[in-house]
PyMOL commands that place a pseudoatom at each C-alpha (Angstrom):
pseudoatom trace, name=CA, resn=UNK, resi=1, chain=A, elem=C, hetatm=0, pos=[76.754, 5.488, -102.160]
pseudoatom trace, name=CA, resn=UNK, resi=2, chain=A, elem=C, hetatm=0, pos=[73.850, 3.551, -100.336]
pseudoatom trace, name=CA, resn=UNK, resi=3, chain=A, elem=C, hetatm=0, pos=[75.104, 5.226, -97.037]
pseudoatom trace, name=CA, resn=UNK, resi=4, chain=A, elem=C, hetatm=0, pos=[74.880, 8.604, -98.888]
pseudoatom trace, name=CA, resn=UNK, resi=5, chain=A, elem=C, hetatm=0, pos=[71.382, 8.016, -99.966]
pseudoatom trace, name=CA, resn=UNK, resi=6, chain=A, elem=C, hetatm=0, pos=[70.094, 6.482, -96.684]
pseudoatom trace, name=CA, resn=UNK, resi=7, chain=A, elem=C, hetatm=0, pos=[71.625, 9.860, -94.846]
pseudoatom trace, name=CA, resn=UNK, resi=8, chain=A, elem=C, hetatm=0, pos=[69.639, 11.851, -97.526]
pseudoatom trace, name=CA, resn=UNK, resi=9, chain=A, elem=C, hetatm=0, pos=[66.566, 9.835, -96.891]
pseudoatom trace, name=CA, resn=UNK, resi=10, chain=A, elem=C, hetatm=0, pos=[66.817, 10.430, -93.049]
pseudoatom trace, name=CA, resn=UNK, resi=11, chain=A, elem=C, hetatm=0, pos=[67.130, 14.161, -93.122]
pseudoatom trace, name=CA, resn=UNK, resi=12, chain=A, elem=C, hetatm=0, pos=[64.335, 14.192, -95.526]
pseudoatom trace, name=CA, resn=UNK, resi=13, chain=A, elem=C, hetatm=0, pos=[61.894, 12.016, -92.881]
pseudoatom trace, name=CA, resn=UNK, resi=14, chain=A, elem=C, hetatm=0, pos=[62.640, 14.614, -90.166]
pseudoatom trace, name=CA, resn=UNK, resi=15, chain=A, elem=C, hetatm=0, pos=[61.234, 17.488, -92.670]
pseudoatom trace, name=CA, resn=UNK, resi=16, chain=A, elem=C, hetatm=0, pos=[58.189, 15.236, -93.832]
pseudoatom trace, name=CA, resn=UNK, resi=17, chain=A, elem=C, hetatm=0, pos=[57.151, 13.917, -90.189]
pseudoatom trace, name=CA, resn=UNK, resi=18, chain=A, elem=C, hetatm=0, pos=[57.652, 17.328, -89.234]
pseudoatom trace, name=CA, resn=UNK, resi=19, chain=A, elem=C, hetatm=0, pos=[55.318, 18.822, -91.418]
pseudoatom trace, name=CA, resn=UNK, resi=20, chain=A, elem=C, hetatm=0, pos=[52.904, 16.636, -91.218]
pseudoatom trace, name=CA, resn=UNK, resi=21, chain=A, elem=C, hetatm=0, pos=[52.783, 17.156, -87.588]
pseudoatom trace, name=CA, resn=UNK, resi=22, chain=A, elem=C, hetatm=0, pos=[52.369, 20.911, -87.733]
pseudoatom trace, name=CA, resn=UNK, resi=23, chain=A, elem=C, hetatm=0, pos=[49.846, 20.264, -90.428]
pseudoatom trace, name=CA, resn=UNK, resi=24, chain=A, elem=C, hetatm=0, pos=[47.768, 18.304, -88.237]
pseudoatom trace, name=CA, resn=UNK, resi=25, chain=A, elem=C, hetatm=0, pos=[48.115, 20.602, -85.508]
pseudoatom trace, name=CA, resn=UNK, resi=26, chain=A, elem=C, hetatm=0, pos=[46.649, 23.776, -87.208]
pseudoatom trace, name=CA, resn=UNK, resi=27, chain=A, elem=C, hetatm=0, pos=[43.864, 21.334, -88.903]
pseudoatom trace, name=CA, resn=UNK, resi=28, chain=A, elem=C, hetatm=0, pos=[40.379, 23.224, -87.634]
pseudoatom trace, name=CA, resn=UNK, resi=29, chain=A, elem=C, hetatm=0, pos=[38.378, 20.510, -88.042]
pseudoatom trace, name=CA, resn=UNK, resi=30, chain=A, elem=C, hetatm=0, pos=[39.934, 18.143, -85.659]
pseudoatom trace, name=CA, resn=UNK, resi=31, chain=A, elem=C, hetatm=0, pos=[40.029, 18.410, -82.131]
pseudoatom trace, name=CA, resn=UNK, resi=32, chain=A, elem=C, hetatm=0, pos=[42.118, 20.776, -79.880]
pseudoatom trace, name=CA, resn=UNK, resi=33, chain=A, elem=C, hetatm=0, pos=[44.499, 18.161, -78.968]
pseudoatom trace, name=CA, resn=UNK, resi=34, chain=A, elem=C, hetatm=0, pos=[45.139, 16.231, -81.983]
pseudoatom trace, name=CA, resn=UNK, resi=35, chain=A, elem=C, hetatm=0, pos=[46.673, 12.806, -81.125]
pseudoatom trace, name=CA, resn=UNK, resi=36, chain=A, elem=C, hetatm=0, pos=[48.043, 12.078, -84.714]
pseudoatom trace, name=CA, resn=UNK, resi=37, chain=A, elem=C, hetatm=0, pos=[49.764, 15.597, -84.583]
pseudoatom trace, name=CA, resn=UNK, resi=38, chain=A, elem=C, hetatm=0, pos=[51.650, 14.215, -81.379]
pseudoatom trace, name=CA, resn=UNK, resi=39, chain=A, elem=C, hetatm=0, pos=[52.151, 10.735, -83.569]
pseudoatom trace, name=CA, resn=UNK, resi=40, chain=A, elem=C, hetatm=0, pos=[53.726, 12.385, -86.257]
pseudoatom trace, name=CA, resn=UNK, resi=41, chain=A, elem=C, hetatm=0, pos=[56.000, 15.085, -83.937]
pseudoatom trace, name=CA, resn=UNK, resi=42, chain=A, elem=C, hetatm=0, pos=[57.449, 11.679, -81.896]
pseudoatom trace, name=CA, resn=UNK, resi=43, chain=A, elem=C, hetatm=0, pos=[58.296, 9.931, -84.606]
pseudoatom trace, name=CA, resn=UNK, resi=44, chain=A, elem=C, hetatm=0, pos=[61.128, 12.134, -85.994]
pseudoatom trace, name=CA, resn=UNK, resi=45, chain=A, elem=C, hetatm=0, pos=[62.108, 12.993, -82.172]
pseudoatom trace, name=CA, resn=UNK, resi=46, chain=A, elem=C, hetatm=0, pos=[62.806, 9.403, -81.887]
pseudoatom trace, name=CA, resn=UNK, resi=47, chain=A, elem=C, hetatm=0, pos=[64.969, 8.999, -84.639]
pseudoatom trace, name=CA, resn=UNK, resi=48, chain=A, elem=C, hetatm=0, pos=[67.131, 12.189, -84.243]
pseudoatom trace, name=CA, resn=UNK, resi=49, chain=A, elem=C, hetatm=0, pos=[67.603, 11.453, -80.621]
pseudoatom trace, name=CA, resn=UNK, resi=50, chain=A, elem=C, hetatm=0, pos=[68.578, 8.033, -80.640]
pseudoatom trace, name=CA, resn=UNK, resi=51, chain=A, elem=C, hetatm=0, pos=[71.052, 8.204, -83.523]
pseudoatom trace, name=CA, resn=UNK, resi=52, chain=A, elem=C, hetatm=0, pos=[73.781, 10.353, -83.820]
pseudoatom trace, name=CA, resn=UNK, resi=53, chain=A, elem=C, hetatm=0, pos=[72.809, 12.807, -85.352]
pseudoatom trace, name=CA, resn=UNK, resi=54, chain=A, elem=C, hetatm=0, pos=[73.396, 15.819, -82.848]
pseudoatom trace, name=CA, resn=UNK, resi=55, chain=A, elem=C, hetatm=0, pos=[77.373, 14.995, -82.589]
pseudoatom trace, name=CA, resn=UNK, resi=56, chain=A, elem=C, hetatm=0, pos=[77.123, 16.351, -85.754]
pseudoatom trace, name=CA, resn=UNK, resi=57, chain=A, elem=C, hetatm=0, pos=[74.529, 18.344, -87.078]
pseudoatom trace, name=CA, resn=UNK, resi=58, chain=A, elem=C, hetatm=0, pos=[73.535, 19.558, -90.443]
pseudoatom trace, name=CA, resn=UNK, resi=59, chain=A, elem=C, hetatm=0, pos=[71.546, 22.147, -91.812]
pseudoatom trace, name=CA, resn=UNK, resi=60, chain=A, elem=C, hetatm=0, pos=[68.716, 19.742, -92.137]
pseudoatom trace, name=CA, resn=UNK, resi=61, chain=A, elem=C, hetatm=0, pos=[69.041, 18.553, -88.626]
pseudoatom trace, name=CA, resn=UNK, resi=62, chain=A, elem=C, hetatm=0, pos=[69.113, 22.099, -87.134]
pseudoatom trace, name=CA, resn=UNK, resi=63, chain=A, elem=C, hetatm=0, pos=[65.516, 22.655, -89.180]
pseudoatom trace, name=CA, resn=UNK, resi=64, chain=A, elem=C, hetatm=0, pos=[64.296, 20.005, -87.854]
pseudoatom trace, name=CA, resn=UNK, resi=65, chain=A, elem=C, hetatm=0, pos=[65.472, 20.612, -84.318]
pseudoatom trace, name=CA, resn=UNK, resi=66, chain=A, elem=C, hetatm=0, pos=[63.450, 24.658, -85.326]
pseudoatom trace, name=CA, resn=UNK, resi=67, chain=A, elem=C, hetatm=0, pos=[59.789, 22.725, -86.852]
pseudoatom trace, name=CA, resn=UNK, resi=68, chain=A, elem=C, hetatm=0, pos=[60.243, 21.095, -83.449]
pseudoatom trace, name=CA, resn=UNK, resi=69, chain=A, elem=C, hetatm=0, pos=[60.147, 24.192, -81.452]
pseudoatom trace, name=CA, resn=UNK, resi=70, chain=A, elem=C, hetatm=0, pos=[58.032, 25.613, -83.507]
pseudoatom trace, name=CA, resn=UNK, resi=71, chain=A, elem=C, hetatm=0, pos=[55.209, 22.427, -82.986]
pseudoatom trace, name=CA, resn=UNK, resi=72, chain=A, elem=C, hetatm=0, pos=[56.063, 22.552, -79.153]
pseudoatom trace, name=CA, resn=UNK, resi=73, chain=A, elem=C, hetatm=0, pos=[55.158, 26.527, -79.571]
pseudoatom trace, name=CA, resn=UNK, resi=74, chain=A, elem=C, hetatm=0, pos=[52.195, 26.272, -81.344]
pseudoatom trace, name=CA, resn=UNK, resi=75, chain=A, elem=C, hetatm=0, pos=[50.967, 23.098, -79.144]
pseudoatom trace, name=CA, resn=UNK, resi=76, chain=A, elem=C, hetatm=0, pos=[50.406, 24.992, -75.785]
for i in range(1, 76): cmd.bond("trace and resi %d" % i, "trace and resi %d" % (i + 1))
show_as sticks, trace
zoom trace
């Protein structure tokens, strides 16, 4: 059950680091190259990368894998 919940809680800091890092990118009143925007799209990098996660995905995972392209899209 706690292994259940801890996978739930994962998938759900992908979407929320995510988010925050697109967020922060299309904020207008900070600078072009927003350095928390960069803090918040490493964070969830780091933790689908270095787990196993990509041996098998989920839905969740493949989202987050998209926001990602999407924030490297929007970033250049």
């Amino acid at each position: 059950m706690f292994c259940h919940f801890l996978g739930i809680l994962q998938n759900f800091f992908h979407w929320k680091f995510m988010i925050f890092a697109i967020g922060s990118l299309m904020n207008t009143q900070a600078p072009t190259y927003n350095i928390n925007a960069s803090k918040y799209y490493h964070l969830p990098h780091a933790v689908l990368f270095q787990s196993s996660h990509l041996e098998s995905p989920t839905i969740s995972v493949v989202q987050a894998l998209f926001l990602m392209t999407f924030y490297l899209c929007l970033s250049n």
